[in-house]
VOBA-1610 file (N, C-alpha, C; in pm, whole numbers, padded with zeros to 5 digits, always signed):
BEGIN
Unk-09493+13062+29970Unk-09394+13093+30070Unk-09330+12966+30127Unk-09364+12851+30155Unk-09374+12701+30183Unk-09265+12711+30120Unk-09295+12699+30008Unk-09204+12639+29866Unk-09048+12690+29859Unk-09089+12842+29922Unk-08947+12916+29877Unk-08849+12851+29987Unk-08923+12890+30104Unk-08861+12830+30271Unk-08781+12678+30222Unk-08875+12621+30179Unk-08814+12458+30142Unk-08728+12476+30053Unk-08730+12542+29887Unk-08587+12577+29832Unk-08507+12600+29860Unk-08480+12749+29971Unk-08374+12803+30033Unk-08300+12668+30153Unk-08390+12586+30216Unk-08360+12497+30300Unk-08272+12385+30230Unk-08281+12366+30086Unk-08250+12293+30041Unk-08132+12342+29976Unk-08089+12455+29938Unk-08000+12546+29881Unk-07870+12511+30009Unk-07962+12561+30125Unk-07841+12573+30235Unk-07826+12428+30246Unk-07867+12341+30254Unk-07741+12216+30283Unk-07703+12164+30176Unk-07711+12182+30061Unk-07608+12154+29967Unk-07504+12251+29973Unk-07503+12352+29989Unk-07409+12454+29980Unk-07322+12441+30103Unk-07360+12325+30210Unk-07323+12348+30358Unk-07210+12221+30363Unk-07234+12128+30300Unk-07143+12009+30286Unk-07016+11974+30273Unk-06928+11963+30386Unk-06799+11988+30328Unk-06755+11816+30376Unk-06623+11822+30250Unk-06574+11681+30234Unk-06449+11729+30357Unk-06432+11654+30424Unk-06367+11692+30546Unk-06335+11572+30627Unk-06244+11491+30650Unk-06201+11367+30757Unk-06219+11440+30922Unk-06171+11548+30928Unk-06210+11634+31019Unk-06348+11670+31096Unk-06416+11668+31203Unk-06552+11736+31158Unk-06502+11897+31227Unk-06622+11978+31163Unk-06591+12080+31248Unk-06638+12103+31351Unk-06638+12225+31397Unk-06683+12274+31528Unk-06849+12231+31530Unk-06871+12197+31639Unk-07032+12196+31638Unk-07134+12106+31601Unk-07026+12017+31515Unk-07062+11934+31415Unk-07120+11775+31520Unk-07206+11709+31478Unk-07232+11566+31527Unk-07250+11480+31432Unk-07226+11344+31463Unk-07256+11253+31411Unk-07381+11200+31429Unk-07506+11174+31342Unk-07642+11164+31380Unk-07661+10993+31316Unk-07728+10937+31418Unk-07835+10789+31387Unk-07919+10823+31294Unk-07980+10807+31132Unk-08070+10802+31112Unk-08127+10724+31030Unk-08212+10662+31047Unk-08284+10517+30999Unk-08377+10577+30812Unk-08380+10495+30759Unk-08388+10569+30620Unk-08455+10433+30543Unk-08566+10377+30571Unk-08656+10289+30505Unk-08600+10168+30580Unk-08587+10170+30708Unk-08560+10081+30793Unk-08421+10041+30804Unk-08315+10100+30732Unk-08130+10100+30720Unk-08098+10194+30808Unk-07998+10171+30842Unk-07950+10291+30957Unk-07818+10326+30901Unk-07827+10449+30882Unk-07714+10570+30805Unk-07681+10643+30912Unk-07540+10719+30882Unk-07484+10837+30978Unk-07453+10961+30866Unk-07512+11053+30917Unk-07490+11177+30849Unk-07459+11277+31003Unk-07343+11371+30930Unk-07302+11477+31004Unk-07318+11600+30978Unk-07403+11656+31101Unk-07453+11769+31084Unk-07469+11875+31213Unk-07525+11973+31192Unk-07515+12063+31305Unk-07583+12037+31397Unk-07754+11998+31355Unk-07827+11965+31455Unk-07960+11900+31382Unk-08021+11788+31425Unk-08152+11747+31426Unk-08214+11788+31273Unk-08225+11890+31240Unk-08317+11928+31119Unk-08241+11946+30978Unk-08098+11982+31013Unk-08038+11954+30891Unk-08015+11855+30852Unk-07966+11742+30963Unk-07924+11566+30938Unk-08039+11535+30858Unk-08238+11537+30918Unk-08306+11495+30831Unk-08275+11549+30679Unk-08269+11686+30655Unk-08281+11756+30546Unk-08158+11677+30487Unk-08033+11630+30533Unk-07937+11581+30434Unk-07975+11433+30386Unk-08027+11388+30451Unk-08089+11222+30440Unk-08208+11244+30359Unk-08248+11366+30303Unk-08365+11388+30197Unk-08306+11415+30074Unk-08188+11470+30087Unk-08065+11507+29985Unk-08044+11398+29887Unk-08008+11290+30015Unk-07896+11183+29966Unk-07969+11073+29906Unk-08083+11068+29986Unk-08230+10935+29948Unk-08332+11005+29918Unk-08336+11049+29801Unk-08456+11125+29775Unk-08582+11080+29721Unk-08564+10912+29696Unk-08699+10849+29673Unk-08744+10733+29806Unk-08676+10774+29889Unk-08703+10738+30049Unk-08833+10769+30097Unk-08899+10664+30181Unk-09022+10664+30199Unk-09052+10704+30376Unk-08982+10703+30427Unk-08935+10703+30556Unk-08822+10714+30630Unk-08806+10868+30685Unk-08649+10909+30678Unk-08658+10952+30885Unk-08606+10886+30941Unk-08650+10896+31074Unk-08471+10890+31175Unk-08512+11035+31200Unk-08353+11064+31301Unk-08332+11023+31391Unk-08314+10931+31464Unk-08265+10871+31573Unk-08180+10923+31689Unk-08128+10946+31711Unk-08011+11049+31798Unk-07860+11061+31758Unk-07822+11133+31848Unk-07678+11172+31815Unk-07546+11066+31867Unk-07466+11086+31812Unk-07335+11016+31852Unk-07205+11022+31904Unk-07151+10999+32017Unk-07017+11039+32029Unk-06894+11025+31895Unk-06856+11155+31850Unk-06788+11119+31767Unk-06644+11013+31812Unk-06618+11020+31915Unk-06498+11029+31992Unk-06500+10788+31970Unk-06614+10742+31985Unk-06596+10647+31950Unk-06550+10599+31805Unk-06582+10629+31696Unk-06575+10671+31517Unk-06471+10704+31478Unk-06399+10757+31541Unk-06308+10787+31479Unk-06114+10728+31506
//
């Protein structure tokens, strides 16, 4: 059951990713540190940002979310 939960988890944020200059509604810009580098991934909230930073670095040894960001500076 683990396994499936984690497939389907993994199903939904690939399927969730949109190429977009825009963000959408709801959307944040997240801090997250990724074998001691600090990356920005945008996401809805907290558990997907990790889950996309598992996506993107998948032989990452240490994938650690940091907080959120005003988009309003970024752009």
């Amino acid at each position: 059951m683990k396994r499936l939960r984690q497939r389907l988890m993994i199903w939904i944020v690939k399927h969730s990713i949109f190429i977009d200059p825009c963000p959408l509604p709801g959307q944040k810009m997240w801090e997250v540190k990724v074998d001691g580098e600090t990356v920005y991934i945008e996401s809805n909230n907290r558990m997907f940002a990790h889950l996309k930073a598992k996506i993107c670095y998948p032989r990452a040894k240490n994938i650690q979310v940091i907080k959120p960001l005003n988009i309003d500076n970024y752009a």
